[in-house]
N, CA, C and O atoms as a MOPAC input file, in Angstrom:
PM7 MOZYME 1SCF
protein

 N      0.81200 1    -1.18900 1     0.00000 1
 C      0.00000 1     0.00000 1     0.00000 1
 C      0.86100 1     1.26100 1     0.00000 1
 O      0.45900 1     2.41300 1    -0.16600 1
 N      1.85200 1     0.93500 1     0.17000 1
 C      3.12800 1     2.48500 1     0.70800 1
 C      4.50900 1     1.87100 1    -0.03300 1
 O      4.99900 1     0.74500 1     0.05200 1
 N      4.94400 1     3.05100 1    -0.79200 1
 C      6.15200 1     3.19800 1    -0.92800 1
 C      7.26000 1     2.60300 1     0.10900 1
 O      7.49500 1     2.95900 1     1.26300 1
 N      7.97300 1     1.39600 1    -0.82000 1
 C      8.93100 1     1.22000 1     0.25000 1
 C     10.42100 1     1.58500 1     0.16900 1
 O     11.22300 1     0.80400 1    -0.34300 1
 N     10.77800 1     2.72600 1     0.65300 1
 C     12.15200 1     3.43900 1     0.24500 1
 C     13.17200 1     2.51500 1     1.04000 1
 O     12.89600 1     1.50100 1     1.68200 1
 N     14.33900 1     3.06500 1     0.85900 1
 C     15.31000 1     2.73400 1     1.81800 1
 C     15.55300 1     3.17800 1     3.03400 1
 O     16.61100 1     3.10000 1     3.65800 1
 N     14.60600 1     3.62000 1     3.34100 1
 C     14.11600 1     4.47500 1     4.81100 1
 C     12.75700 1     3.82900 1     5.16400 1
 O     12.32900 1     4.08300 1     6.29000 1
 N     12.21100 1     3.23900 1     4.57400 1
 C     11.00500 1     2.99800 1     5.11500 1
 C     10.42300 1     1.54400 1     5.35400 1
 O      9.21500 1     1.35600 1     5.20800 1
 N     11.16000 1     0.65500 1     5.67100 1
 C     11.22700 1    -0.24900 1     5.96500 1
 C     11.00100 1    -1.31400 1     4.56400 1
 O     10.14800 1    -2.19600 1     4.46200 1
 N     12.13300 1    -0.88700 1     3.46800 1
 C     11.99300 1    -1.82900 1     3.01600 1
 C     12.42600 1    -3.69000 1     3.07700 1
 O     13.24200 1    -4.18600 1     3.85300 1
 N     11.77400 1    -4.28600 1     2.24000 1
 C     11.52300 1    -6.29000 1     2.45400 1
 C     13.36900 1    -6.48500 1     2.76900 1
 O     14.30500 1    -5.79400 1     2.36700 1
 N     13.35700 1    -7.38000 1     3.40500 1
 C     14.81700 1    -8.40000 1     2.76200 1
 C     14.54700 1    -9.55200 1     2.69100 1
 O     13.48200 1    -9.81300 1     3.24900 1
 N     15.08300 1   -10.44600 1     2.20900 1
 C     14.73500 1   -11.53000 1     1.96900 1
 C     16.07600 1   -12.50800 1     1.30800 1
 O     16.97100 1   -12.16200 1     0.53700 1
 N     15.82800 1   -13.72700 1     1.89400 1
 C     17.20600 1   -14.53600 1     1.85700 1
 C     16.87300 1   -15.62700 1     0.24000 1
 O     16.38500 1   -16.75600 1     0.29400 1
 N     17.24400 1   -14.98700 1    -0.92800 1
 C     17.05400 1   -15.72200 1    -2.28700 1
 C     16.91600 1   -16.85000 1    -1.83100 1
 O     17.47300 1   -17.15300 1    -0.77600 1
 N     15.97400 1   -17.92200 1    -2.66900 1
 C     16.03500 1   -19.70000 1    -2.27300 1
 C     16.39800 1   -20.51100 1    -0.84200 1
 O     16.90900 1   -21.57500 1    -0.49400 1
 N     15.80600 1   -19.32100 1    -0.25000 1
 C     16.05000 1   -20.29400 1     1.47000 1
 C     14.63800 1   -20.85700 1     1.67600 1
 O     14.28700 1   -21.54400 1     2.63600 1
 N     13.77400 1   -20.41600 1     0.50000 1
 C     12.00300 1   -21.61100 1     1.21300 1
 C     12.65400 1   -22.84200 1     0.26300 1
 O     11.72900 1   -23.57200 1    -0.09200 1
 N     13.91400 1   -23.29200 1    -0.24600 1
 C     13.70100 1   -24.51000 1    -0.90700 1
 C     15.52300 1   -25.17200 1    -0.20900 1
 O     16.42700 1   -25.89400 1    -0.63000 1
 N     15.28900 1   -24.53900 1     0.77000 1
 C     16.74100 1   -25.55400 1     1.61300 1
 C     15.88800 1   -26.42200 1     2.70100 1
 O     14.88800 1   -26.15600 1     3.36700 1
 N     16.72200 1   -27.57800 1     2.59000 1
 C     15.95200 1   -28.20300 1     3.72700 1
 C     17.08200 1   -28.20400 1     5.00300 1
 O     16.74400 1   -28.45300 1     6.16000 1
 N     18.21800 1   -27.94400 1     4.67500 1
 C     18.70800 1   -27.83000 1     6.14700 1
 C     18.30900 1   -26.88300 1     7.55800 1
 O     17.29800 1   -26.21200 1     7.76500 1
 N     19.34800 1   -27.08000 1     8.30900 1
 C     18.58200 1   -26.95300 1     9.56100 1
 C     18.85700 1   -25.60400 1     9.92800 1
 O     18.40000 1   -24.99200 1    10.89400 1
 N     19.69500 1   -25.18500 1     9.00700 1
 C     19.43900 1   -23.51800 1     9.19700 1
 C     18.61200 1   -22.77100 1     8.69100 1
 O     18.70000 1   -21.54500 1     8.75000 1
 N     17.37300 1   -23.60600 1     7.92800 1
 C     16.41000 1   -22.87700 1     7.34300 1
 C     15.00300 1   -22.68900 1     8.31700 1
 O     14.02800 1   -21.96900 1     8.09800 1
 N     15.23300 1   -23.48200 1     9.31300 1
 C     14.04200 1   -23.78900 1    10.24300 1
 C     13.38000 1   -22.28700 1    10.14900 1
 O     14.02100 1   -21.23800 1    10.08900 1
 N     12.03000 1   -22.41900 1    10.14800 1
 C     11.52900 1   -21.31200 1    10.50800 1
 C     11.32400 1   -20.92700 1    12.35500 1
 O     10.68000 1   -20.03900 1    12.91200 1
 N     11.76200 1   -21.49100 1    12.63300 1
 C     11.92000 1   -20.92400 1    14.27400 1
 C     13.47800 1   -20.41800 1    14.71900 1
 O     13.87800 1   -19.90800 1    15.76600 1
 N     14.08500 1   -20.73300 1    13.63800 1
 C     15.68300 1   -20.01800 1    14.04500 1
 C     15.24600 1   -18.42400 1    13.51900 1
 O     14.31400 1   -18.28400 1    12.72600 1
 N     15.88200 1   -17.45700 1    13.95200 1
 C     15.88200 1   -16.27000 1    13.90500 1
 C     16.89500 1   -15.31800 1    13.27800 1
 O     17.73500 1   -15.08700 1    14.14700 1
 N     17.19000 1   -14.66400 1    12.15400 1
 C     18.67500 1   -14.08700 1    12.16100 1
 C     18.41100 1   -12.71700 1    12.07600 1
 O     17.46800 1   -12.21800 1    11.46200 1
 N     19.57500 1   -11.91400 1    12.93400 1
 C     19.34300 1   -10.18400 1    12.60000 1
 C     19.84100 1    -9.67900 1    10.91100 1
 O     19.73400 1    -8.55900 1    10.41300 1
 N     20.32000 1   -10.75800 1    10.38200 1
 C     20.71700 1   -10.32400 1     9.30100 1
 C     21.43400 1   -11.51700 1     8.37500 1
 O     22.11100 1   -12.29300 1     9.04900 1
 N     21.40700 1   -11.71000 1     7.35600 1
 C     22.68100 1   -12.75400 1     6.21800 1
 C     23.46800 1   -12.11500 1     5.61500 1
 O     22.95300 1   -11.12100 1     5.10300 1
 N     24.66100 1   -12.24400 1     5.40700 1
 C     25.29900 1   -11.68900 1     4.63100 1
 C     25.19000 1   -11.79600 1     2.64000 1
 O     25.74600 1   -11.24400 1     1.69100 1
 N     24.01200 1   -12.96400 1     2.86900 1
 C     23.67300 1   -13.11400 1     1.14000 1
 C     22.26900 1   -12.28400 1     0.86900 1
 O     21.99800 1   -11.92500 1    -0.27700 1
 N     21.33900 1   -11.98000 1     2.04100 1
 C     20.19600 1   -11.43200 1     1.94600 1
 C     20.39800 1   -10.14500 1     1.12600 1
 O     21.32300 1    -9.33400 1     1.07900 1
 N     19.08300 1   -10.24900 1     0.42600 1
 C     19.14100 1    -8.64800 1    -0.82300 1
 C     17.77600 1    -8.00300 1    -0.33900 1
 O     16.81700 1    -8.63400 1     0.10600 1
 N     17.85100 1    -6.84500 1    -0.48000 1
 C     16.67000 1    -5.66600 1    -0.48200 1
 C     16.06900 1    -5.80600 1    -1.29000 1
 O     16.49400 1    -6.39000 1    -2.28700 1
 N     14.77200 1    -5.31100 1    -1.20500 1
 C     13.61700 1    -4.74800 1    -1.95300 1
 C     12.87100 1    -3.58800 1    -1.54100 1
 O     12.34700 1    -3.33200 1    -0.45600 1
 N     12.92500 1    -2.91700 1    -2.64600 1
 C     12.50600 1    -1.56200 1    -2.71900 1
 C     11.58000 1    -1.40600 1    -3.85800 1
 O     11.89800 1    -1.63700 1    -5.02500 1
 N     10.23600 1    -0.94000 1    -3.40100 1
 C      9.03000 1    -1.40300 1    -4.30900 1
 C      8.16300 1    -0.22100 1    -4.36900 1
 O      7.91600 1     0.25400 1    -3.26100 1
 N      7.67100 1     0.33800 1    -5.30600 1
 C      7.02300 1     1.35300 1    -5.38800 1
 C      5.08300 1     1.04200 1    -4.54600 1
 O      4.63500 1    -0.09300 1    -4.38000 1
 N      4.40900 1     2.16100 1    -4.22000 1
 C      3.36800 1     1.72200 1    -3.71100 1
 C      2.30900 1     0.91400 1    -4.79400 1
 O      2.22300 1     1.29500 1    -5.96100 1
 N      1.64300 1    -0.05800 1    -4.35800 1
 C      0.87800 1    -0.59800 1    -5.32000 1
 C      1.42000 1    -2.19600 1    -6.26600 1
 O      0.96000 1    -2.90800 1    -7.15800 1
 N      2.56800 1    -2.14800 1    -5.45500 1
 C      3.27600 1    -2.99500 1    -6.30100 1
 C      2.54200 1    -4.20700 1    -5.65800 1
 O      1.84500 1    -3.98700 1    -4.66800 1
 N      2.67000 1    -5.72400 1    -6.24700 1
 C      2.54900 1    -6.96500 1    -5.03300 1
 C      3.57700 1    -7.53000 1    -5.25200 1
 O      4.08800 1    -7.49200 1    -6.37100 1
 N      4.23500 1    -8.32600 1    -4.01100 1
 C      5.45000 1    -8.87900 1    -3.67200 1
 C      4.92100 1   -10.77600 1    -3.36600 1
 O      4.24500 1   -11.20700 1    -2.43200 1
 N      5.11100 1   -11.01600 1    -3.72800 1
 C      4.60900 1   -12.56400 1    -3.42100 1
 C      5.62300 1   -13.23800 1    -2.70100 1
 O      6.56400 1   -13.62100 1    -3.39600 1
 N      5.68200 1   -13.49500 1    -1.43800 1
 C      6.89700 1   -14.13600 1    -0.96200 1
 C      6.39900 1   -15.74800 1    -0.57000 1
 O      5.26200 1   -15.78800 1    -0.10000 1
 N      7.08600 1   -17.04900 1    -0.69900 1
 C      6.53600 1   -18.01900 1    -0.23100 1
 C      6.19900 1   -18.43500 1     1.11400 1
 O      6.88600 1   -17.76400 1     1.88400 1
 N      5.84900 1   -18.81200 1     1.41000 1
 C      5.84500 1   -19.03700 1     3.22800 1
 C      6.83600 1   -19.62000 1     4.01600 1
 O      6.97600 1   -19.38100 1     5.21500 1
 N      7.70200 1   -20.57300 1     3.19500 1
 C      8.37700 1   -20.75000 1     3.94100 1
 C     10.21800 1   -19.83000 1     3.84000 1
 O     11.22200 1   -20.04900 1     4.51900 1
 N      9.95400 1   -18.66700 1     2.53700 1
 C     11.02700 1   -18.12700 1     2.28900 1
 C     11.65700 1   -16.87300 1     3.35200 1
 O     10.95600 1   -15.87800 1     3.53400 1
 N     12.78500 1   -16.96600 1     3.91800 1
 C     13.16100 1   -16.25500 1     4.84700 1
 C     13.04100 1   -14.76400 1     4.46400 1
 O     13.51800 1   -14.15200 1     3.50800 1
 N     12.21500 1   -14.33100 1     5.55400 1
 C     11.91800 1   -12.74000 1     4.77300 1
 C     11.73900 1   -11.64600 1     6.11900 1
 O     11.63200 1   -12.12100 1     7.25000 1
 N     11.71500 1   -10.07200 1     5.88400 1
 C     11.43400 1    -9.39700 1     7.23900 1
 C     11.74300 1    -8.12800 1     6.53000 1
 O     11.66400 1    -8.01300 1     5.30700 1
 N     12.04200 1    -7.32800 1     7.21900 1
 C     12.20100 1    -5.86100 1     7.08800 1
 C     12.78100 1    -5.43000 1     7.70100 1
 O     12.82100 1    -5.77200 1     8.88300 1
 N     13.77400 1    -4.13300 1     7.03500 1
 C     14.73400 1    -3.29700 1     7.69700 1
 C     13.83400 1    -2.18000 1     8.46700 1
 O     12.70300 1    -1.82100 1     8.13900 1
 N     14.76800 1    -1.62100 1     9.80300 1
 C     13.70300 1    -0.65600 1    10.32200 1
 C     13.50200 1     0.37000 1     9.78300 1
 O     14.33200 1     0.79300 1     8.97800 1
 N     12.20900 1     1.15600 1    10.09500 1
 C     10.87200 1     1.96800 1     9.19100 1
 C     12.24500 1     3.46900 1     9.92000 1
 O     12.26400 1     3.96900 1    11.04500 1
 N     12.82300 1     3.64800 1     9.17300 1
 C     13.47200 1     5.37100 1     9.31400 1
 C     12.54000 1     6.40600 1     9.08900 1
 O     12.64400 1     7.49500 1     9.65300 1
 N     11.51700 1     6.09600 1     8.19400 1
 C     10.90700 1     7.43100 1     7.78500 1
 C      9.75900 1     8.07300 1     8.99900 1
 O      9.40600 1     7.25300 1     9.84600 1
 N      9.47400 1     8.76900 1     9.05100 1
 C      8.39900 1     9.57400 1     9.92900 1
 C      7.08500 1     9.18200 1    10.27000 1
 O      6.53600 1     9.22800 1    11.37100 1
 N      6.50900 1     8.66000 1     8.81800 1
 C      5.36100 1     8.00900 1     8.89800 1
 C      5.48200 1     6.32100 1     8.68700 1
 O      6.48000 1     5.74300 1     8.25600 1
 N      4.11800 1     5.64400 1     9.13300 1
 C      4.11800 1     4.58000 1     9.15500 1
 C      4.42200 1     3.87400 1     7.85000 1
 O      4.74600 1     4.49100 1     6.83600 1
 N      4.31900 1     2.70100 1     7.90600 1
 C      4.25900 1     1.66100 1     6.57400 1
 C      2.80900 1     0.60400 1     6.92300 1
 O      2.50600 1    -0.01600 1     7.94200 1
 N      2.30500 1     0.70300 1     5.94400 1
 C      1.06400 1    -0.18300 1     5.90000 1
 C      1.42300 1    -1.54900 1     4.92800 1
 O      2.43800 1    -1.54400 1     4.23300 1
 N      0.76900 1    -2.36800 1     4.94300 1
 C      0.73800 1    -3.46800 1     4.02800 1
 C     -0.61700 1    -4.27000 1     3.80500 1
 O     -1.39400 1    -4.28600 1     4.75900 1
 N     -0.87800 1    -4.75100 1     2.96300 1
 C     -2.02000 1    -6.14100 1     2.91800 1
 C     -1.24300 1    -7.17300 1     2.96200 1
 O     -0.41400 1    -7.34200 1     2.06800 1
 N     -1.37900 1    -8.13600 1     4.11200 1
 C     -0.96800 1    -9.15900 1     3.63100 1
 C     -2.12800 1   -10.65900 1     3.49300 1
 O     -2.78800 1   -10.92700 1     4.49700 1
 N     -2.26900 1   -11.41500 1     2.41400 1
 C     -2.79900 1   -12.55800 1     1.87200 1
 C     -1.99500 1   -13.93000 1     2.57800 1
 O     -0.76700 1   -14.01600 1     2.60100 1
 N     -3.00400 1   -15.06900 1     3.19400 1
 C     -2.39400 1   -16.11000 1     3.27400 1
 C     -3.37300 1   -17.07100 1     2.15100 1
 O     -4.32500 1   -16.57900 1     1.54500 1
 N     -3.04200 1   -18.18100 1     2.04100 1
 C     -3.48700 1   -19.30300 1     0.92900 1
 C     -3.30300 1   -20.47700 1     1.88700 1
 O     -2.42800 1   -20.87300 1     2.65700 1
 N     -4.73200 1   -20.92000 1     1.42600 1
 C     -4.44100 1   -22.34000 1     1.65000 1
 C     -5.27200 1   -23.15400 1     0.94500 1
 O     -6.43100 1   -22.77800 1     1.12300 1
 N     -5.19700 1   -24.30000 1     0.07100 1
 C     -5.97300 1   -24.75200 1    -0.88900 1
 C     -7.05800 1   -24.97500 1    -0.54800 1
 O     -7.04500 1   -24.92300 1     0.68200 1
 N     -8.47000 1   -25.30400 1    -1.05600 1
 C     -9.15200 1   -26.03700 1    -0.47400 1
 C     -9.45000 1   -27.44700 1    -0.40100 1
 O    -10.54600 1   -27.93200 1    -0.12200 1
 N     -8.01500 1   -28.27800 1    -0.77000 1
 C     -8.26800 1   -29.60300 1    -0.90500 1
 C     -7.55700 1   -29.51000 1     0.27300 1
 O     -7.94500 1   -30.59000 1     0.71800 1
 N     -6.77300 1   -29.05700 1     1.20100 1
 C     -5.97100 1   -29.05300 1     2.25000 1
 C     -6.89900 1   -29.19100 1     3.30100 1
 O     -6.58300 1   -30.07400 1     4.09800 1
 N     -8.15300 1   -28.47300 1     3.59900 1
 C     -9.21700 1   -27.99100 1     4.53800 1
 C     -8.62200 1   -28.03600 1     5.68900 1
 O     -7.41300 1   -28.25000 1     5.77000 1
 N     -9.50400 1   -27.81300 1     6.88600 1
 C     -8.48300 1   -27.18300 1     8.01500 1
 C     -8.78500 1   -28.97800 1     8.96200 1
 O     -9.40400 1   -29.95100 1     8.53200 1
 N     -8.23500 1   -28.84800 1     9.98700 1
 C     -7.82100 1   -30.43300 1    10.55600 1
 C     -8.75300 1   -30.67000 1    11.66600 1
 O     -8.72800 1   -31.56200 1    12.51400 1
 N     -9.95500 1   -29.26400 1    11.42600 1
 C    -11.23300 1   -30.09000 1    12.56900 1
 C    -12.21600 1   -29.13000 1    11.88600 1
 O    -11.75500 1   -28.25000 1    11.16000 1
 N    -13.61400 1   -29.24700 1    12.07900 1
 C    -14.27800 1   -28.45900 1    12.14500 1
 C    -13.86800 1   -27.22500 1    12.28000 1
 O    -12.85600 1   -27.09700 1    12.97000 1
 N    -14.45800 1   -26.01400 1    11.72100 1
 C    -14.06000 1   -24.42700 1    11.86400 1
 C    -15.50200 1   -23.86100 1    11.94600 1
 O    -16.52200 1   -24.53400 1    11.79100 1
 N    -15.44700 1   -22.52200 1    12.21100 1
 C    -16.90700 1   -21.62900 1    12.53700 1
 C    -16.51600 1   -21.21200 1    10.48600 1
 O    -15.57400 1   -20.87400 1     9.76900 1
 N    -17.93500 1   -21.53700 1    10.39500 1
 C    -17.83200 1   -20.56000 1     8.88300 1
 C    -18.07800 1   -19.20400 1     9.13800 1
 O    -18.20800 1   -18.54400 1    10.16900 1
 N    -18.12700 1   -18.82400 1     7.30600 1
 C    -18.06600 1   -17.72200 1     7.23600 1
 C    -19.37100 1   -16.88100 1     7.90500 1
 O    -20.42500 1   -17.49200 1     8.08000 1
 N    -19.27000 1   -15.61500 1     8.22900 1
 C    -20.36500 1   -14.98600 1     8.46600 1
 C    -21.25100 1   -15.13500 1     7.77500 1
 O    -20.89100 1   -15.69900 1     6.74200 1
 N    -22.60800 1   -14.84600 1     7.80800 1
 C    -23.94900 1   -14.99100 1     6.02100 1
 C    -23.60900 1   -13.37900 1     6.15400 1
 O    -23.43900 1   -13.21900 1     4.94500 1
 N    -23.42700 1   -12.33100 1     6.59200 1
 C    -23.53700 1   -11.34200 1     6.47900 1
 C    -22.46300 1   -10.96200 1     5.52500 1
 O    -22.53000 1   -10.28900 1     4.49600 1
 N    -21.22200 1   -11.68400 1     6.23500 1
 C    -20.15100 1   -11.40700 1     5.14100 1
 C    -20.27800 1   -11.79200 1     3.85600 1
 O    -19.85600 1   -11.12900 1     2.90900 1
 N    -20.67700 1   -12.53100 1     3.79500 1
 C    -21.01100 1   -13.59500 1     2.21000 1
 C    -21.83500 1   -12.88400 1     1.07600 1
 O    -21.69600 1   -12.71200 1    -0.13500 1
 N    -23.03600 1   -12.45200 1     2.32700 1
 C    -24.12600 1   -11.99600 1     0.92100 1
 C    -23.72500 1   -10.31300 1     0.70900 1
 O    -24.00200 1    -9.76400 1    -0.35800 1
 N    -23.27900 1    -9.81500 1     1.45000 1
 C    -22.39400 1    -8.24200 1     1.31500 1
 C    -21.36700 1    -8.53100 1     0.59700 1
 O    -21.21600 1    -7.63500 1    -0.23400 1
 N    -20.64000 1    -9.27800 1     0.50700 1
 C    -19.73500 1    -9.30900 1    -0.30800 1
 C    -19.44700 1    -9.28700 1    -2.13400 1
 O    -20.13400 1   -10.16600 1    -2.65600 1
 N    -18.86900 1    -8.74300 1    -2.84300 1
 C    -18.48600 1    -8.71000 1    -4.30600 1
 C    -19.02800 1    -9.89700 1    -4.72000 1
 O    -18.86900 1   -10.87000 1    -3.98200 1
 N    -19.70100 1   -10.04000 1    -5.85800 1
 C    -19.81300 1   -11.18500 1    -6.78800 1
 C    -18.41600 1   -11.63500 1    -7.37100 1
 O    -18.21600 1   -12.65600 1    -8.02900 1
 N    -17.61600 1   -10.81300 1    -7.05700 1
 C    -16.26300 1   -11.35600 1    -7.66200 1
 C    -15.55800 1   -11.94000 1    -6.47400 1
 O    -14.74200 1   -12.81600 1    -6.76000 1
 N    -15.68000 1   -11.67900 1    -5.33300 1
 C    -15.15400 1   -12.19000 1    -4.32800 1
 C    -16.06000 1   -14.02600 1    -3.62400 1
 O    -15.54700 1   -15.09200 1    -3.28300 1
 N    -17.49000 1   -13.56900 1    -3.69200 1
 C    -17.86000 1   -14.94700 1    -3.75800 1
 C    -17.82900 1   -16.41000 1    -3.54700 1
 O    -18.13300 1   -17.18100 1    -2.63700 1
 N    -17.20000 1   -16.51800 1    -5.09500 1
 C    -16.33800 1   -17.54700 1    -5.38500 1
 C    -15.44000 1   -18.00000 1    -3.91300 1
 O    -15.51200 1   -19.19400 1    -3.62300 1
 N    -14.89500 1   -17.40800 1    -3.30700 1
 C    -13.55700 1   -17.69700 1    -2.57700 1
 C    -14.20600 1   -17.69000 1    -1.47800 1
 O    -13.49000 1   -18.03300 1    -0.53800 1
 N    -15.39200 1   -17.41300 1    -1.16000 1
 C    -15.82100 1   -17.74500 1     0.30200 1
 C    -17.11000 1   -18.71300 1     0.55700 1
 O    -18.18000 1   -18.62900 1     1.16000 1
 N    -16.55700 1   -19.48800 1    -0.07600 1
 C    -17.44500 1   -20.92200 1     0.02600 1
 C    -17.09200 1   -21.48500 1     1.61200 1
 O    -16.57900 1   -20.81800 1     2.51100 1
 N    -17.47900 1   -22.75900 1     1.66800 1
 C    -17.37700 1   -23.45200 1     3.36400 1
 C    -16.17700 1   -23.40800 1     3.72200 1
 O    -15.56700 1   -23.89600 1     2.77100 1
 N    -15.33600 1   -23.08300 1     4.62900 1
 C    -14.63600 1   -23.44100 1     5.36700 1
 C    -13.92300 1   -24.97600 1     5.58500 1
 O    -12.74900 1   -25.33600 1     5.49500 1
 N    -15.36800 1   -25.82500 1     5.96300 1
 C    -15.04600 1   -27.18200 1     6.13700 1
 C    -14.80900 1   -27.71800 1     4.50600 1
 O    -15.99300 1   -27.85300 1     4.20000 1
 N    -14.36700 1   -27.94100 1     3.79500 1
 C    -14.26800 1   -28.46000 1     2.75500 1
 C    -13.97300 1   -29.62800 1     2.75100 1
 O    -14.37100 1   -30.16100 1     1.71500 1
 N    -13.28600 1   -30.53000 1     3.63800 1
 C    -12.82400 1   -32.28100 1     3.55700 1
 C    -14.17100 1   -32.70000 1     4.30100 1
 O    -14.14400 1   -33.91600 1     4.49100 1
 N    -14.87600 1   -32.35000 1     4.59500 1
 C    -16.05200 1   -33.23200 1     5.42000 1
 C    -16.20100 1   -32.98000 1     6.50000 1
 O    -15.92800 1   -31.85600 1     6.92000 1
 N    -16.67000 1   -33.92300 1     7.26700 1
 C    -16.52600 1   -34.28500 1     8.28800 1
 C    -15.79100 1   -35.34100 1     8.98600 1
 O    -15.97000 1   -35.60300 1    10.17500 1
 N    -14.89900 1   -35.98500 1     8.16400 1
 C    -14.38600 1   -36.74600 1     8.43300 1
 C    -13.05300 1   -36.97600 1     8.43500 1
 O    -12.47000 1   -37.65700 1     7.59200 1
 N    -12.09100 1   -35.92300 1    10.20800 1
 C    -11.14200 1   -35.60400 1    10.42700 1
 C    -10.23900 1   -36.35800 1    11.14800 1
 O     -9.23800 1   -36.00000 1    11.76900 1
 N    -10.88400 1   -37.80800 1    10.93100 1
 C     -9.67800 1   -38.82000 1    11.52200 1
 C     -9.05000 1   -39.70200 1    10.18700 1
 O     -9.77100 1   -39.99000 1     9.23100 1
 N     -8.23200 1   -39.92000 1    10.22800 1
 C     -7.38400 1   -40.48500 1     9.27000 1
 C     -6.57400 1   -41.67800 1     9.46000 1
 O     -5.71600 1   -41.94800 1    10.30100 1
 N     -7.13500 1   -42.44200 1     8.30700 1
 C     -5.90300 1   -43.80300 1     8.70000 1
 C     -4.28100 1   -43.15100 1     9.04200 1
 O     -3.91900 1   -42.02800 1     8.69200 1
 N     -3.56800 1   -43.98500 1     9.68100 1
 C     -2.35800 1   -43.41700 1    10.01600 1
 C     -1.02200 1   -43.95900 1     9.15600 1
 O      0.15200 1   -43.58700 1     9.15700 1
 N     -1.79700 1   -45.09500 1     8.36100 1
 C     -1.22000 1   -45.34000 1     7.11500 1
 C     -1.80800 1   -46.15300 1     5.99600 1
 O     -1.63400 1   -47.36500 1     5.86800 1
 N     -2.56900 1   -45.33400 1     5.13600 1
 C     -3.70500 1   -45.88500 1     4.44400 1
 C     -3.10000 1   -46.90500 1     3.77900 1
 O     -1.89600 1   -47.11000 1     3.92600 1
 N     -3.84900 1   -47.64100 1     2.99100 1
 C     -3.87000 1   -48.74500 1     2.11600 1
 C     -3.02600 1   -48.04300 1     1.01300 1
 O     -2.94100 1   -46.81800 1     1.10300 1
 N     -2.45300 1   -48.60500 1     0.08300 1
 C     -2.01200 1   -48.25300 1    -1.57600 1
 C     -0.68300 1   -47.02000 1    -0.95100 1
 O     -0.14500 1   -46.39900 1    -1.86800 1
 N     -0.28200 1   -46.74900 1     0.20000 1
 C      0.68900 1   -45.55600 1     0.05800 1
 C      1.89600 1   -46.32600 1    -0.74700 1
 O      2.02500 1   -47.54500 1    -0.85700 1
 N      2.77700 1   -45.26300 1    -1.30100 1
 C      3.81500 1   -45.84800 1    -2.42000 1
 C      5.08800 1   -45.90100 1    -1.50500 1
 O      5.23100 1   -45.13400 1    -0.55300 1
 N      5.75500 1   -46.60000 1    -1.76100 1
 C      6.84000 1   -47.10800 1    -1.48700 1
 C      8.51800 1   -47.14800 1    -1.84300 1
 O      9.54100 1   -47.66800 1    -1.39700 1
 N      8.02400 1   -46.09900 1    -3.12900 1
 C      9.53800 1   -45.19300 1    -4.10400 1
 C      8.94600 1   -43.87300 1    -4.36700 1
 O      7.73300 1   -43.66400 1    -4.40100 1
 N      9.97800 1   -42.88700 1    -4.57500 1
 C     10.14100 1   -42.00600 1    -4.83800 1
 C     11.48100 1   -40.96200 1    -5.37300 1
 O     11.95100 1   -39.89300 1    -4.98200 1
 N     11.69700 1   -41.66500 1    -6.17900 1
 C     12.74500 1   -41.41600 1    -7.34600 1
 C     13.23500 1   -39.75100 1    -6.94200 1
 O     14.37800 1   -39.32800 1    -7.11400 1
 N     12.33000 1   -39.11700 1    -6.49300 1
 C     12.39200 1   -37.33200 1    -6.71900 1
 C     13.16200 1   -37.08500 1    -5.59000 1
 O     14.07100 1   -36.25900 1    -5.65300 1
 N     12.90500 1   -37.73100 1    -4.49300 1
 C     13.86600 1   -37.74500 1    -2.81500 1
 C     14.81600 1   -38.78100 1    -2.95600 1
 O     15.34300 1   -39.10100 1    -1.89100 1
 N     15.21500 1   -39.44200 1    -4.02700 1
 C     16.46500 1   -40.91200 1    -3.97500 1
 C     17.42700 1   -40.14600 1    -3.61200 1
 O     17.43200 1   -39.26700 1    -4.47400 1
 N     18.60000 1   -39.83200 1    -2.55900 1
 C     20.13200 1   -39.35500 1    -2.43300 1
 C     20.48800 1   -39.98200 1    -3.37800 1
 O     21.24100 1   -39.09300 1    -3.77600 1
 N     20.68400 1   -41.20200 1    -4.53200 1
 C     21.39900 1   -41.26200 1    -5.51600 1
 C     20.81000 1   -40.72100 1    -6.99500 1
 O     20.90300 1   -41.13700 1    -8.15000 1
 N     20.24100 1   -39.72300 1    -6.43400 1
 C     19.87200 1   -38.72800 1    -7.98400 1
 C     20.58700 1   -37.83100 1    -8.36400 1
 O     20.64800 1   -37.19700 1    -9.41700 1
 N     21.69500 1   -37.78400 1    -6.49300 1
 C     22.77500 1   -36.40100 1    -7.11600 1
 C     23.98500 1   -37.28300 1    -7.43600 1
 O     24.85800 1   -36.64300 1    -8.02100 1
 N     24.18900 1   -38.15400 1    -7.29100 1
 C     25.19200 1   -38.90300 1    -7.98100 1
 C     25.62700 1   -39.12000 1    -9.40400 1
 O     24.79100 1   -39.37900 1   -10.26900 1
 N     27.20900 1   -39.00000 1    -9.73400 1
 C     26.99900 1   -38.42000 1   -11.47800 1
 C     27.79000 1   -39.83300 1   -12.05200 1
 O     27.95100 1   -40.00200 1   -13.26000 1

């Protein structure tokens, strides 16, 4: 929503750290800074799409006035949430955009049925894409 100068708290963000799996990528480790992390500096209006699990934050806001943002989370709806949830408001729903709509269907989307085998029938047993001898030359 706001100009993000170099005074005003613009993004940093650590290139390809949502696709490391080591253990310095944990999202509960914390760093004041990387020495590979790069800035972003984005005019207002822009959108920044960062992944969720990509290491990201902001330098502090120097300028006078605040910094605002929208921020969007996602989550599919084949994922649905892992118990029952309160739906949406009806107030919100029928006030809402015909273009928006669409996206506020049920909440519960998998059912009702939030227990799960703990290892179903047919699970596979290879996976060529995780083999350690795929980096082998």
């Amino acid at each position: 929503m706001d100009d993000l100068t170099p005074n005003r708290a613009p993004l940093r963000l650590i290139p390809r750290s949502h696709i490391s799996f080591h253990a310095d990528a944990s999202p509960y480790v914390r760093y004041k800074w990387h020495p590979e992390e790069i800035t972003i500096v984005v005019p207002a209006g822009s959108a920044v799409i960062v992944p969720s699990m990509l290491m990201h934050g902001s330098h502090p806001n120097l300028d006078e006035s605040s910094r605002e943002l929208l921020q969007f989370g996602y989550r599919p709806a084949w994922a649905g949430p892992i118990k029952a949830v309160e739906e949406w408001d009806e107030n919100l729903v029928s006030n809402a955009p015909a273009s928006a709509k669409p996206f506020l269907k049920s909440l519960n989307t998998t059912g009702s049925n939030w227990v799960k085998e703990h290892k179903p029938k047919r699970m596979k047993t290879e996976a060529q894409g995780i083999n350690p001898s795929r980096w082998d030359a």
